[in-house]
N, C-alpha and C positions, 0 to 999 in steps of 0.2 A: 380681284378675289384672291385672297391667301388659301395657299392648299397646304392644306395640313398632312403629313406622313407621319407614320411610326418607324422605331428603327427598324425595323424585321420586314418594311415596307420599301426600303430608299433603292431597290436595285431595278425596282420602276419606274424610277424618279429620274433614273442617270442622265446627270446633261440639262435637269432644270431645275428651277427656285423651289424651294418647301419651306415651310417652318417647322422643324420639331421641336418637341414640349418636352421636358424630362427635369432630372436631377444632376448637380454636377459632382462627381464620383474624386475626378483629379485635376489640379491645374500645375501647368506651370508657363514659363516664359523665358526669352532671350533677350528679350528689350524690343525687339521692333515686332518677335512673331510670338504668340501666344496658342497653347494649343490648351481647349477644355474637353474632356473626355466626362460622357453623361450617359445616364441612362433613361430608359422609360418604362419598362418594363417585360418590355419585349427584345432589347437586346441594349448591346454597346456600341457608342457612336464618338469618334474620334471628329471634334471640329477645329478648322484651323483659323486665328484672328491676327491678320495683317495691320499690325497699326496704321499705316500711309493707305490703306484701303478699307477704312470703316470710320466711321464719324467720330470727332471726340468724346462723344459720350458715351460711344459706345465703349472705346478703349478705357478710360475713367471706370465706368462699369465694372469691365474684367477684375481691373484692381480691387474688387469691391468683393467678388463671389468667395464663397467657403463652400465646403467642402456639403454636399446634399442640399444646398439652396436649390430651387427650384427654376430655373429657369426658358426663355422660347427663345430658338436660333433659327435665322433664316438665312438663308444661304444658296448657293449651287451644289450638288452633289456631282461627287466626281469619285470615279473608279479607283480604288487604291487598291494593292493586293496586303499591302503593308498595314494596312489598319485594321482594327477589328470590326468583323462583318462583311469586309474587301469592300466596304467606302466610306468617304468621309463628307464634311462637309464644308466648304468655303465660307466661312461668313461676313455678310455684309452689314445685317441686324441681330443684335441682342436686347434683347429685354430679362428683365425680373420681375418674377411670380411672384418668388417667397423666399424671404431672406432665412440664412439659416448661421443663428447664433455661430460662436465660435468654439465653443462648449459643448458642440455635438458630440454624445454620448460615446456612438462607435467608431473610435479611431484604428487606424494601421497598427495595430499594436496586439500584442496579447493581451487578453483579457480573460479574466476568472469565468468560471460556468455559471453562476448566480449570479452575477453581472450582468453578465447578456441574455438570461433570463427573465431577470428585472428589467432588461428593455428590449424584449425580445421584438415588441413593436418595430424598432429599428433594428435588432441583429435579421431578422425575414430579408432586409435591403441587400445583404451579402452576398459576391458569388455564389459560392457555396451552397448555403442556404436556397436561393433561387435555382439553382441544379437541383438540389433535392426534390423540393418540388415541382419542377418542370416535371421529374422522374416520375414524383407520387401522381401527378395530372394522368402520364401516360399512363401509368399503373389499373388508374380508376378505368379511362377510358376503354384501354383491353379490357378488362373485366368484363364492362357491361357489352363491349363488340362479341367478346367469348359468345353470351348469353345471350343474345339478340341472336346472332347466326345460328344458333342450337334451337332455337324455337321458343327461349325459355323466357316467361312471365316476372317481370320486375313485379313484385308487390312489397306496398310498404305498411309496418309492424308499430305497435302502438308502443311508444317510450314509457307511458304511464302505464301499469298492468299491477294486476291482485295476485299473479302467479311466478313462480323464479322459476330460473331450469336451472339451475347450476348453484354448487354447496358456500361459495368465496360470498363474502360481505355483500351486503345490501345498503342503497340510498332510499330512505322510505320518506315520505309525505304526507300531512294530513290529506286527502281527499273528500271535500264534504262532510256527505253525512255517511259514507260509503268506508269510514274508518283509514287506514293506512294505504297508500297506494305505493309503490316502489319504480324506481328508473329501472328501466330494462337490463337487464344483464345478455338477454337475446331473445330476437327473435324468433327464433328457430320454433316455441312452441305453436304460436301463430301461421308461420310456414307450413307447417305438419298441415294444419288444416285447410290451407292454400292449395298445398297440393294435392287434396283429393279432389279441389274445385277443379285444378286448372293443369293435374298434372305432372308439370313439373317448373318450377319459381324460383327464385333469388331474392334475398333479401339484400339492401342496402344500407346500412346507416349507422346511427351513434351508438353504445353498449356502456354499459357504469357499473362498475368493479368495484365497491367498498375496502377492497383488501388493504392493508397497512403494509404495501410493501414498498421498497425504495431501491429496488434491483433496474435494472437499465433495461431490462422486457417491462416494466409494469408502466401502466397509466391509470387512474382511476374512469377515463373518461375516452374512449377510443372506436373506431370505425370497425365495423366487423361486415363479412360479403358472405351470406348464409343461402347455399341453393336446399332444394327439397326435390326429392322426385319419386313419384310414387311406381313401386313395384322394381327399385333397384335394389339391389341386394349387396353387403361390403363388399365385394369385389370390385360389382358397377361404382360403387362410390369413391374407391382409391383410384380406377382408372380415368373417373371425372377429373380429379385433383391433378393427378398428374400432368392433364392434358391441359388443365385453366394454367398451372404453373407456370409449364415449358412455352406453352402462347403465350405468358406475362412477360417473359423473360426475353421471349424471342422479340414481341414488339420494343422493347427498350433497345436493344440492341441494336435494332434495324434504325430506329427514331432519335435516341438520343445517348448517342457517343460524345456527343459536347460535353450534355452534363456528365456524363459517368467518365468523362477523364476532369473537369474538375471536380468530380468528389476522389479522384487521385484514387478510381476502382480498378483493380484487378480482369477486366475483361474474362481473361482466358478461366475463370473461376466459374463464370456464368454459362460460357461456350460450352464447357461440361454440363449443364445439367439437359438431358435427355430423358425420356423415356425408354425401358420403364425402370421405377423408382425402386432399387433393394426393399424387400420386405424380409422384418423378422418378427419373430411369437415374442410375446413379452417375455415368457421364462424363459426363452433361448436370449436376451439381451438381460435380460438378470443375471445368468450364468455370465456371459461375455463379462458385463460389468465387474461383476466377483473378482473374474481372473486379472480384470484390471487393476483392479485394487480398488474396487468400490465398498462401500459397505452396505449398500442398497440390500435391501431383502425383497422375497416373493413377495406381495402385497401391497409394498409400497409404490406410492405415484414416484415417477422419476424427475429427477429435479435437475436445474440448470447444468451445473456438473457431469450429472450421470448423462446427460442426453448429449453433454459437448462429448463427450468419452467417446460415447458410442458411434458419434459420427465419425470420426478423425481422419477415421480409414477408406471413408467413402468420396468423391468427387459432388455426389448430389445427393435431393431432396432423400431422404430414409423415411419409411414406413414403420412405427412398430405397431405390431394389429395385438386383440385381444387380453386386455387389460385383465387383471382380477375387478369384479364387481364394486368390490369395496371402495375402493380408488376414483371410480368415475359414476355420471349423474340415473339417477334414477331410470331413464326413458332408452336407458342401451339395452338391445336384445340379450336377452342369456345367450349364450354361445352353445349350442345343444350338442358339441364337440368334447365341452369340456364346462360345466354349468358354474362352474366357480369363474368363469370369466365371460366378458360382452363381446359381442362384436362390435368392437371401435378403432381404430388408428390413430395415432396424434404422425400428424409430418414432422417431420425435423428436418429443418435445413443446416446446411453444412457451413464451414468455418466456426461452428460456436455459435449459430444463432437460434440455435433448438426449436421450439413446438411454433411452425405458423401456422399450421390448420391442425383442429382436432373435431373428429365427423366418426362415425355411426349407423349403422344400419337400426331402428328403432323400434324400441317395443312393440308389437300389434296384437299380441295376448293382452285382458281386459285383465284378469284374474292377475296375471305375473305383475303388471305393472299396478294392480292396485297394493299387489304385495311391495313394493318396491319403494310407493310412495309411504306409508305405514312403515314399515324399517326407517324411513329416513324422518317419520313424523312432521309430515308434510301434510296444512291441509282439508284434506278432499276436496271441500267445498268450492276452494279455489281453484279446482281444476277438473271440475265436475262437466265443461265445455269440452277439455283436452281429453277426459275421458270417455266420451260418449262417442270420438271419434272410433273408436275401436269397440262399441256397441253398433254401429249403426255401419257396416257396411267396412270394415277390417281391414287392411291390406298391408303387404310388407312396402317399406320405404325408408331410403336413406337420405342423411344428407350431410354438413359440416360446416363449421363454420372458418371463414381464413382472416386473421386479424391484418389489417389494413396497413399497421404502422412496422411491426415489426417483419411484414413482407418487403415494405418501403428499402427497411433499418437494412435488411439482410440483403437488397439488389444495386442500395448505395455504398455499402460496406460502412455503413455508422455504427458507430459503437455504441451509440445510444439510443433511445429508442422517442425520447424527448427531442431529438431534433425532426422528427419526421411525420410531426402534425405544427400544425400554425402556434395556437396558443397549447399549448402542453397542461395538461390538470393532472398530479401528483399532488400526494402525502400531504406534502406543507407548503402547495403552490395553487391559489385561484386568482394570481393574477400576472402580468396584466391579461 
């Protein structure tokens, strides 16, 4: 019987036969000893092929492989400290899967950004690339351990909906005979009424952005993690953030130091962020900005710039709470503080990588928010469900949403925001 192993599996194995399955990443040769280095995708796996110790055909073979051809080694595993993964494997069998042209796309080499976009299929094959993701895996998995240990209810948010919550572009759709139906921009308005069933929920899943932008925070098409809890108030809701944060960051840290020294990260950047999070009032960060030499005024939403500014000075995540109205979505509480402004926060994370969560403590006045929708000429009808929530049984609750990729962008230190989902949807990119 052949036993099959993975590489992230062979340090069970020490001292017997396996075959592993993978791709081969590098070869090279002396003449009599041959060493191929492959992957599977579970790790790197250094094998060594003795000419006077493996069959002609097999050696024949090696001269044969290129570079991701796909191949099964069987061999001894033996302890190496020198190799990657601290073992290797002796081979005595080779076979081939899947031959791989000579023409393979992603070579050792630089390569332009729209190149390896265009085969992004194969740039995902990359160290690099593979850290990321290992990261973004860990990323998700905190998430939902956050929320499972807190009590809190995954529920999942219809992609198709007759209602927006947010002002940025729309993907709409015939629907039947039901007229336009549009791709979600967020869950969050679904949540709201989640959370009077069940308390307090998270959402999970895809969100679709219409906007024509082409800045390295935007996707049209991106993962958003929306909790809801009934009877928190902005306080309770920046101290949630804070807390799902510093758990985010703290599990990568603990779990994968591999990936985050090849994405060639800064550690001690992350090690800084702690609770609790600097908070400032928005016209106290208008003012700041002024003095920086912003030109930003009162009223205005803050944009990439103003938000790198304001961070500079800080080690971690920043708070700024209390937006002017104008600036953010219909369903933010008036601030009864100061009525020209919501009770909201956008997070800004540091280094330059601005707004990954933006949350709210939300409307529960029926009268305020039917005013709110009407200024923005949104309507009713389409939200005549959302509004009955605050007819029938009212309560204060907050919640937020944290965008997925540019959390990823900002804990790998990417400067893009397109390397930190699989297939990337932008502007002037639906494929591959």
């Amino acid at each position: 019987m052949t036993t099959y192993a993975r590489i992230d599996e062979l340090s069970a194995h020490a001292g017997t036969t396996v075959t592993v399955r993978g791709w081969v990443t590098h070869l090279r040769s002396s003449g009599k000893v041959a060493f191929i280095v492959m992957r599977d995708g579970t790790g790197i796996l250094q094998t060594v092929l003795v000419k006077n110790a493996v069959p002609p055909e097999a050696w024949a073979l090696f001269g044969e492989l290129t570079q991701e051809a796909c191949i099964a080694v069987t061999g001894e595993v033996r302890a190496d400290a020198r190799a990657p993964g601290g073992y290797e494997l002796g081979i005595a069998g080779l076979e081939l899967i899947g031959a791989s042209p000579l023409d393979y796309p992603i070579q050792p080499k630089e390569h332009g950004i729209d190149f390896l976009l265009d085969n992004r299929h194969f740039w995902l094959r990359t160290p690099r690339q593979v850290a990321i993701f290992r990261i973004r895996n860990e990323i998700e998995q905190a998430i939902h351990d956050f929320f499972y240990d807190r009590g809190f209810l995954r529920v999942d948010t219809p992609i198709l909906t007759a209602a927006i919550g947010e002002r940025s572009g729309l993907f709409s759709t015939e629907y039947f005979e039901e007229g336009n139906a549009f791709l979600a921009q967020t869950g969050q308005l679904y949540g709201e009424a989640a959370a009077a069933a069940f308390g307090k929920i998270y959402t999970f899943g895809p969100t679709f952005r219409a906007e024509k932008s082409k800045t390295r925070r935007h996707l049209t098409e991106f993962w958003m993690i929306e909790p809801e809890v009934a009877f928190n108030e902005s306080e309770d809701n920046m101290k949630l953030q804070e807390d799902m944060l510093t758990f985010i960051v703290g599990r990568v840290l603990e779990r994968r130091q591999a990936e985050l020294k090849e994405c060639e990260r800064d550690v001690s950047k992350l090690e800084s962020v702690k609770t609790p999070f600097p908070r400032i009032d928005y016209s106290d960060a208008v003012a700041t900005l002024q003095k920086k030499g912003s030109k930003v005024q009162w009223g205005d939403d803050l944009g990439a710039e103003d938000e790198a500014l304001l961070v500079e000075d800080y080690d971690r995540p920043v708070f700024v709470m209390n937006y002017p109205k104008e600036a953010k979505a219909f369903y933010m509480k008036e601030n009864p503080a100061d009525p020209r402004t919501v009770l909201c926060d956008d997070c800004l994370a540091p280094e330059g990588y601005g707004e990954i969560i933006g949350g709210s403590q939300r409307e529960d006045d029926l009268e305020k928010i039917l005013h709110r929708l009407r200024e923005e000429k949104l309507p009713e009808e389409a939200y005549d469900w959302y509004l009955a929530l605050r007819k029938y049984g009212t309560f204060p609750h907050s919640g937020y949403g944290l965008g997925l990729e540019r959390t990823v962008a900002w804990i790998c230190g990417s400067q893009h925001i397109r390397e930190c989902i699989a297939f990337p949807r932008m502007m002037h990119r639906l494929r591959p």
